[in-house]
C-alpha positions in Angstrom: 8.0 10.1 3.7 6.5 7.6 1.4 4.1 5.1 3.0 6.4 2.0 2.6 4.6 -0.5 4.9 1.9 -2.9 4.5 1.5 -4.3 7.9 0.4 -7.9 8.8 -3.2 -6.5 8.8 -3.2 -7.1 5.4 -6.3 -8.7 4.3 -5.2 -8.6 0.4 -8.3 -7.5 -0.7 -5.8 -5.6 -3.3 -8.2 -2.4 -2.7 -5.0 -0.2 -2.6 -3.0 -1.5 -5.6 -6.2 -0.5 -7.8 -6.2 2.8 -6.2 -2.4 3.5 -6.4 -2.2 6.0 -9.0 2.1 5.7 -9.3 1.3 1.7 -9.3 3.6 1.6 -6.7 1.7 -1.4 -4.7 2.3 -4.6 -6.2 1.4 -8.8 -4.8 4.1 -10.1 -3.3 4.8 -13.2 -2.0 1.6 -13.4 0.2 1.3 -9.7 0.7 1.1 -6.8 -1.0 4.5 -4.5 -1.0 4.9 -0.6 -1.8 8.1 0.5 -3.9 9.4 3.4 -1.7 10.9 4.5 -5.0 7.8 5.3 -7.2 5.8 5.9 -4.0 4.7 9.8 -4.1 2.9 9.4 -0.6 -0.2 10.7 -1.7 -2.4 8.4 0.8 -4.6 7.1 -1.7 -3.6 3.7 -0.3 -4.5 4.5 3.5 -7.5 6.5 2.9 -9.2 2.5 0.9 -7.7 0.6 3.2 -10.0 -1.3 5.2 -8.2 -2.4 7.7 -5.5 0.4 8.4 -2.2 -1.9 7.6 -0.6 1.0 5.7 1.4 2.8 7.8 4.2 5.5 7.0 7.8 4.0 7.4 
């Protein structure tokens, strides 16, 4: 299951759309989103997170 949320924790320090390696995770309108599609839920993304807002779907 592809991690497909960014919670409200969010702190867009962006440290998980540099890490992405499928750039998947992109700014969005005052967040950061994850495209389920190119997502290949390899957890890059939660293992930089600093403040555990990516969760799986």
């Amino acid at each position: 299951m592809a991690h497909v949320i960014i919670a409200d924790e969010c702190l867009m320090c962006g440290a998980c759309e540099s890490e992405c390696p499928e750039n998947a995770i992109s700014e969005g309108d005052g967040y950061f989103v994850i495209d389920a599609e190119l997502c290949q839920d390899c957890g890059s993304c939660v293992d930089v997170c600093p403040n555990e807002a990516i969760r799986p779907a």
